[in-house]
N, C-alpha and C positions, 0 to 999 in steps of 0.2 A: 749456203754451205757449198762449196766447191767439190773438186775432183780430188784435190789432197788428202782432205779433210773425211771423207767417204774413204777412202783410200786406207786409211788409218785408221777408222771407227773399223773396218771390216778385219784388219788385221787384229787389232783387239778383243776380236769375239763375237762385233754387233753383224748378226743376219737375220734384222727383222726386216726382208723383201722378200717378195716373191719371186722377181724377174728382173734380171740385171742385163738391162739395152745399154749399149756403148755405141759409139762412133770408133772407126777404121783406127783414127787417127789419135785415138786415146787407149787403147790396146797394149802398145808397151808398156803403161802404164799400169795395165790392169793385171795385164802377164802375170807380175807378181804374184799376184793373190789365187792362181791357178791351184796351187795345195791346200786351200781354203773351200775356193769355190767348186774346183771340178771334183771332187769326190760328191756333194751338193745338186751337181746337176744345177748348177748356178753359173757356171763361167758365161760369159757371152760367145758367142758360135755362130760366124758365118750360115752355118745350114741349118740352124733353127731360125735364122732370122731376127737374133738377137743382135749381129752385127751388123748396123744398114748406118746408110748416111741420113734415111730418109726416119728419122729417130721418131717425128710425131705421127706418123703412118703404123710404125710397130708399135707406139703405147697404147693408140687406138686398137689394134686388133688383139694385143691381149687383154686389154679392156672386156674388148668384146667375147673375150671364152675362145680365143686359139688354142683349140690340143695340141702339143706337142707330146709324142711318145717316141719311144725306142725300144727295139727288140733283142734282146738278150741272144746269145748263142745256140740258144736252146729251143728259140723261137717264143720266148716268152716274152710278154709284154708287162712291165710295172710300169703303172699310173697313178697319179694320185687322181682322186675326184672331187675333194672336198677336205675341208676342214674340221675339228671338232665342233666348233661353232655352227655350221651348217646344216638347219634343218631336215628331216628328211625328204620332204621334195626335192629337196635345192638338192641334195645328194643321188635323187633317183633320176633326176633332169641329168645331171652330171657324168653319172654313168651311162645312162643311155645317148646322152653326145659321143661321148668317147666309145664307144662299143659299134655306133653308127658311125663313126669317122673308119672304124678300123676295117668294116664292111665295104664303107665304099673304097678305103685304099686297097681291096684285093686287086691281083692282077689280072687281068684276062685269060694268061695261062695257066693260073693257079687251079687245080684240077683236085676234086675230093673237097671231101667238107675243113672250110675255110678253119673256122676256130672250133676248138674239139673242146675247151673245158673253161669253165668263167667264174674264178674264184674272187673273191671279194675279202679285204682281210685289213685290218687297222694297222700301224706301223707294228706293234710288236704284240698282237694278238692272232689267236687262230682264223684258219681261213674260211668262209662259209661257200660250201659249193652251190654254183646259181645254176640252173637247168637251162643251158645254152637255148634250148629249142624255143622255149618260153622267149629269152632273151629279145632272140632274129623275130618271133613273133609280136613283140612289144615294139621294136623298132620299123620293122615294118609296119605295124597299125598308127606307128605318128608320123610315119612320112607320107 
C-alpha cells in the first residue's frame, strides 16, 4: 500500500496507528490531513522527531518506548501510558518511565519543588490523585 492510498484511508476516518513518521519530502503531501491529524497529536513534527530522513532509526526508537510529551499553558502535562488492553504492570512500568523522563528533564535552574501534583485519569473518567512524594520515591528506588 503506498502513500496515496494511506493518504485516503486516513481522510476516510481510518486512525488505527499510533505514530505517523514521514520523510521531509512527503510532507506536502501529508499537510493535508493536518485537521485530521493535528487535533490527534498525530501530525508528523520536525521536534518530536517524527520528521527525520533517517525513518528506520525513528521506528526503532518508538519501538522502543520513546516519551514524547508536551506542556500545556498552565504547566500541565497530558500523557498517555497505556492502553485499555495493558495490564497493570505494563501500565505502572509506563507511568513510572514517563514520571522519570519528566524528573530528569527538570532544569538546573528550576528552583522549588519540581512537580507539585500527579493525577492519573482515563480518557473520559475521574482523575485519581497519586501522592507525588511516593511517586519521586518509587522512581528513585528503580534507578
Amino acid at each position: 500500500m503506498g502513500l496515496q492510498e494511506y493518504v485516503e484511508k486516513i481522510e476516510k476516518g481510518w486512525l488505527d496507528v499510533d505514530v505517523i513518521i514521514a520523510a521531509p519530502s512527503v510532507m506536502p503531501k501529508i499537510a493535508k490531513l493536518g485537521k485530521i491529524l493535528g487535533p490527534r497529536n498525530m501530525m508528523p513534527n520536525p521536534k518530536s522527531g517524527t520528521v527525520t530522513e533517517n525513518i528506520g532509526e525513528a521506528v526503532k526508537e518508538v519501538k522502543g518506548g520513546k516519551i514524547a510529551f508536551r506542556v500545556d499553558k498552565q504547566g500541565i502535562i497530558h500523557s498517555p501510558i497505556g492502553k485499555i488492553s495493558f495490564d497493570a504492570t505494563k501500565l505502572a512500568d509506563n507511568a513510572h518511565a514517563l514520571i522519570g523522563a519528566i524528573l530528569k528533564a527538570k532544569p538546573a535552574t528550576a528552583k522549588g519543588k519540581y512537580v507539585k501534583k500527579v493525577t492519573l485519569t482515563s480518557t473520559m473518567g475521574p482523575g485519581i490523585l497519586i501522592d507525588s512524594a511516593e511517586v519521586e520515591a518509587a522512581i528513585a528506588a528503580a534507578a
